[in-house]
C-alpha positions as CSV (number, residue, x, y, z in Angstrom):
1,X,-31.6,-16.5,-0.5
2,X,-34.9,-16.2,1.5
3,X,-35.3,-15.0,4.6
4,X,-37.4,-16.8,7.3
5,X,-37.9,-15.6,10.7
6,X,-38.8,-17.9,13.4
7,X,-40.1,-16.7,17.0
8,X,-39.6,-18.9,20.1
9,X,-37.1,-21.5,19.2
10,X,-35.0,-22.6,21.8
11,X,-36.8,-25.4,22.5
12,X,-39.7,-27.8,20.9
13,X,-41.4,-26.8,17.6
14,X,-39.8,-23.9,17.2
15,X,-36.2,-25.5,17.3
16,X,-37.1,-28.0,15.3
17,X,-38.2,-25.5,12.6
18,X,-34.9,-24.0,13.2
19,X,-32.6,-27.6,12.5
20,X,-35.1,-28.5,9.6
21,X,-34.9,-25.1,7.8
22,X,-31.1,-24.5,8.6
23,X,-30.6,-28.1,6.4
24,X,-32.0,-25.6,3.2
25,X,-31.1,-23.0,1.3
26,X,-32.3,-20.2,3.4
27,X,-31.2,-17.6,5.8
28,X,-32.8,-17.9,9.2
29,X,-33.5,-15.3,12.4
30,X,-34.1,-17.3,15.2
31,X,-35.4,-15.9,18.3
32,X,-35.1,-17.3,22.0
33,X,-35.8,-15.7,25.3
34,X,-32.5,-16.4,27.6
35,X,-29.3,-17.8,27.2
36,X,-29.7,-20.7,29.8
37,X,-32.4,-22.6,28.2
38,X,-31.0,-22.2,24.8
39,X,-28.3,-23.9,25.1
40,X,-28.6,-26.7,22.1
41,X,-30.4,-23.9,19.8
42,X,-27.1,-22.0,20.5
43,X,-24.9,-24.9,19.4
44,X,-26.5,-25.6,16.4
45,X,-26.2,-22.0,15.2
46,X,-22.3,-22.5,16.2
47,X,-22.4,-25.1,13.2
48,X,-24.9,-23.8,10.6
49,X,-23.9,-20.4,8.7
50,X,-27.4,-19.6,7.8
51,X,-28.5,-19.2,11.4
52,X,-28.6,-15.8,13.3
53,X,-30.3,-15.6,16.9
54,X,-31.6,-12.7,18.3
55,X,-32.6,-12.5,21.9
56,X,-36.5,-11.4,22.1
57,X,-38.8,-11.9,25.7
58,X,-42.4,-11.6,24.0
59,X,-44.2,-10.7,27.5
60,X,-41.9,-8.0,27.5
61,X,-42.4,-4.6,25.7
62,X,-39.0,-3.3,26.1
63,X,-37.9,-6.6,24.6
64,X,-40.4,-6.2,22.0
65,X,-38.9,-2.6,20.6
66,X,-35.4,-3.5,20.9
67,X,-35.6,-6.6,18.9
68,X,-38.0,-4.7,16.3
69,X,-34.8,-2.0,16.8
70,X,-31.9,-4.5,16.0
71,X,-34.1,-5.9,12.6
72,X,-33.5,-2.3,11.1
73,X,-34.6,-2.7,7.4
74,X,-34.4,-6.6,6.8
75,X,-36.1,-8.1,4.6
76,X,-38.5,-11.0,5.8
77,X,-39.5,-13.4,3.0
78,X,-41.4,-15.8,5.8
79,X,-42.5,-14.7,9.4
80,X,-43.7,-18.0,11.6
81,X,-45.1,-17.2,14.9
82,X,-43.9,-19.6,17.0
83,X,-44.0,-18.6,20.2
84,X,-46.6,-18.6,23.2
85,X,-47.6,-20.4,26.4
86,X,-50.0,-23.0,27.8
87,X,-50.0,-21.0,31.3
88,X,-49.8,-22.6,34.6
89,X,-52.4,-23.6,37.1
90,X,-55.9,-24.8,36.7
91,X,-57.9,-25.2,33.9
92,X,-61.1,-26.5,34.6
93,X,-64.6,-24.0,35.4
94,X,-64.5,-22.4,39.3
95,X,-60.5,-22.2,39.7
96,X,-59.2,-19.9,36.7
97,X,-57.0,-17.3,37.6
98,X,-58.0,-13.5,35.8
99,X,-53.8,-12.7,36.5
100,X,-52.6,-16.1,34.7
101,X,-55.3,-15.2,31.8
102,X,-54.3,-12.5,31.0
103,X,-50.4,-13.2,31.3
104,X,-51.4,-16.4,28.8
105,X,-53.2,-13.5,26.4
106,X,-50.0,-11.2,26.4
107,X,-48.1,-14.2,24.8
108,X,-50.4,-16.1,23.0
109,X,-52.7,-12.8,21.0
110,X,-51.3,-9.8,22.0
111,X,-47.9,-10.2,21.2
112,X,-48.0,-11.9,17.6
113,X,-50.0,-8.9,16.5
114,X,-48.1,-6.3,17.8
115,X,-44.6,-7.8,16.2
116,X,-46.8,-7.9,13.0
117,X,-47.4,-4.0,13.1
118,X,-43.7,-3.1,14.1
119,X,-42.0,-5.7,11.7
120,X,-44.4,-4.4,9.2
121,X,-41.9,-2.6,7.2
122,X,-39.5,-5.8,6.9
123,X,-42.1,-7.7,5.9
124,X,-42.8,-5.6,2.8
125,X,-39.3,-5.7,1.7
126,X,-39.5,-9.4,1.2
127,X,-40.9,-11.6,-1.4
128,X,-43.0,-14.5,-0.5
129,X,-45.0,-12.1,2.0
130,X,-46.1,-15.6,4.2
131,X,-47.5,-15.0,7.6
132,X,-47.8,-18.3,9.5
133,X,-49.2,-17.8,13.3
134,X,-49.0,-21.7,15.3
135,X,-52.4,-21.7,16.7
136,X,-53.9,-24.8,17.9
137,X,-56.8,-27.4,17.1
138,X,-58.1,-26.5,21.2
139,X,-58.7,-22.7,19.9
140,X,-61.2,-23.9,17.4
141,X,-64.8,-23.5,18.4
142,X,-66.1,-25.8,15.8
143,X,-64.2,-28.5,17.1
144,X,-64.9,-28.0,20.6
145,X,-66.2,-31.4,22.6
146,X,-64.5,-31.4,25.7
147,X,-64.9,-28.2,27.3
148,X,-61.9,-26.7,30.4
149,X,-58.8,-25.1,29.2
150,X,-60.0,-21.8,29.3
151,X,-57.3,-19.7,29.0
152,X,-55.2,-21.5,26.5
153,X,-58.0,-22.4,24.4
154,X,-59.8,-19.0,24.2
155,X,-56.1,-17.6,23.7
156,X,-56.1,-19.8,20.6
157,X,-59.5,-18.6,19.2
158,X,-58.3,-15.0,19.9
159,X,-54.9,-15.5,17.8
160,X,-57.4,-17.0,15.2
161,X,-59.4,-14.2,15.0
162,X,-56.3,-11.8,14.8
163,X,-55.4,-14.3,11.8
164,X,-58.4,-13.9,10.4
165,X,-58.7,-10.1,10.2
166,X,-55.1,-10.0,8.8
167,X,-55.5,-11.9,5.9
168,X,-58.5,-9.6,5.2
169,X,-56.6,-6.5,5.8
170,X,-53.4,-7.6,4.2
171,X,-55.2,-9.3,1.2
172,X,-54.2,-5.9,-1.0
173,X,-50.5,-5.6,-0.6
174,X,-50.2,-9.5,-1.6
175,X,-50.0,-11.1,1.9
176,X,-51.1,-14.6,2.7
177,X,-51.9,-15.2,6.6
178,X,-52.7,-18.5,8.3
179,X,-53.0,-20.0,11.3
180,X,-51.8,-23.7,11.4
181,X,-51.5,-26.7,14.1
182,X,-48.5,-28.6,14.2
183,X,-50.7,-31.4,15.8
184,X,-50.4,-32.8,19.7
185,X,-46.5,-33.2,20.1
186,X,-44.1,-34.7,22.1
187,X,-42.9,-31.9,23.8
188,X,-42.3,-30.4,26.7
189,X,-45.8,-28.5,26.6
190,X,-47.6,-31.7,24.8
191,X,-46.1,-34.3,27.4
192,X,-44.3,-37.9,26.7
193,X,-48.2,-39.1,25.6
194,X,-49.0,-37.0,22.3
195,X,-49.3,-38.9,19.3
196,X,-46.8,-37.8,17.0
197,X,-42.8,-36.5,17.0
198,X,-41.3,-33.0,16.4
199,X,-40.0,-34.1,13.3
200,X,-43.4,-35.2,12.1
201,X,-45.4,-32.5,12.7
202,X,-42.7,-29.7,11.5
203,X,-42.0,-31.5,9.0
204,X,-46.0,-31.3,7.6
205,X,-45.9,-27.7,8.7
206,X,-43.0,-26.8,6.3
207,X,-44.8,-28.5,3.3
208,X,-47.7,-26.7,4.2
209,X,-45.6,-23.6,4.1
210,X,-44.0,-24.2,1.2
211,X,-47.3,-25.2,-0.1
212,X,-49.4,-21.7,0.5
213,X,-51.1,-20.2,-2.7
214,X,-53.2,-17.3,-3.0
215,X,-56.5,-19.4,-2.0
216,X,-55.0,-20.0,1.4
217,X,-54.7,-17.2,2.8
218,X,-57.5,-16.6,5.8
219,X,-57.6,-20.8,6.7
220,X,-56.4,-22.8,9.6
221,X,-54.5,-25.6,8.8
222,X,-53.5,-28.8,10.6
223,X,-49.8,-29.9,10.1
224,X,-51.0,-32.5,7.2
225,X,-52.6,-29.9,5.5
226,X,-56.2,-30.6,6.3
227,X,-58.4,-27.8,7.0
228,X,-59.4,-27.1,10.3
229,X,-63.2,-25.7,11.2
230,X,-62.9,-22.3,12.8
């Protein structure tokens, strides 16, 4: 069977990636940062055979080599980056924070792109070679109209960029890279107002997954699998 890993499941999109994928024939590596708020992504691993969970903080660079450690030489089919921050505190011109930036950076750019160089290996070893990074529609510059959200939007343009340049770098060794937004969801870091349900938009994501030829590779993709302006 394939092998997908998923970071940042315990709750939201990335659980729901988790209980979607764990209904097909494929083994998943599920990642979550603590025990305590885990607690239904730990249940439904009690019940599914295919699912193996692996503790990994991304902020954290200890956390960082010991889960690239415990992968040893596993093969990873699919890799979706699923997990990042919206950051707390303002978000409007004359009250951003440089510390909460940067902390929002560390999770958001930084981290996908260092897990990409250290799981580099495993990702070799597999077969489909998919890289999938969940951006978001805010990071695109084209599509900017309403201004504020510094940090989490430039974040998103950043992890774009880092997208980007992978796809070009990777093109070679048979890799396809994309960015893709799973829309604005009901969830904890959407709120009860977003316009669509978890199911939905993984659901779209998965197809668009499952989708990926070697034309994709290098584009940003909203959850129905319309293209999204840089």
């Amino acid at each position: 069977m394939k092998t997908i890993l998923i970071t940042g499941c315990n709750r939201g999109i990335g659980f729901e990636f988790v209980r979607q994928f764990s209904l097909m024939d494929i083994n998943i590596i599920a990642t979550y940062r603590n025990k305590s708020s885990s607690e239904e992504l730990l249940s439904l691993a009690e019940k599914s055979s295919n699912i193996a969970l692996l503790e990994l903080d991304v902020s954290s660079n200890q956390s960082i080599e010991e889960f690239v450690n415990s992968m040893s030489e596993k093969p990873i089919d699919i890799y979706i980056n699923n997990a990042g921050m919206m950051g707390s505190g303002a978000r409007t011109f004359g009250e951003v924070k440089g510390d909460r930036w940067l902390e929002v950076f560390n999770v958001n750019t930084v981290a996908p792109l260092l897990l990409t160089q250290k799981l580099f290996g495993n990702f070799l070893k597999g077969k489909d070679k998919k890289l999938v990074y969940v951006s978001s529609k805010v990071g695109s510059i084209g599509d900017n109209s309403g201004g504020g959200s510094y940090i989490y939007r430039s974040s998103k343009t950043a992890l774009n960029q880092v997208v980007k340049s992978l796809s070009i770098d990777l093109k070679d060794q048979g890799f396809e890279v994309v960015a893709v937004h799973p829309g604005w969801v009901q969830t904890d870091m959407g709120g009860p107002n977003a316009l669509i349900d978890v199911t939905t938009s993984v659901a779209g994501l998965i197809n668009v997954i499952t989708n990926l030829n070697g034309s994709d590779s290098g584009k940003f993709f909203n959850y129905d699998g319309q293209t999204i302006p840089w």
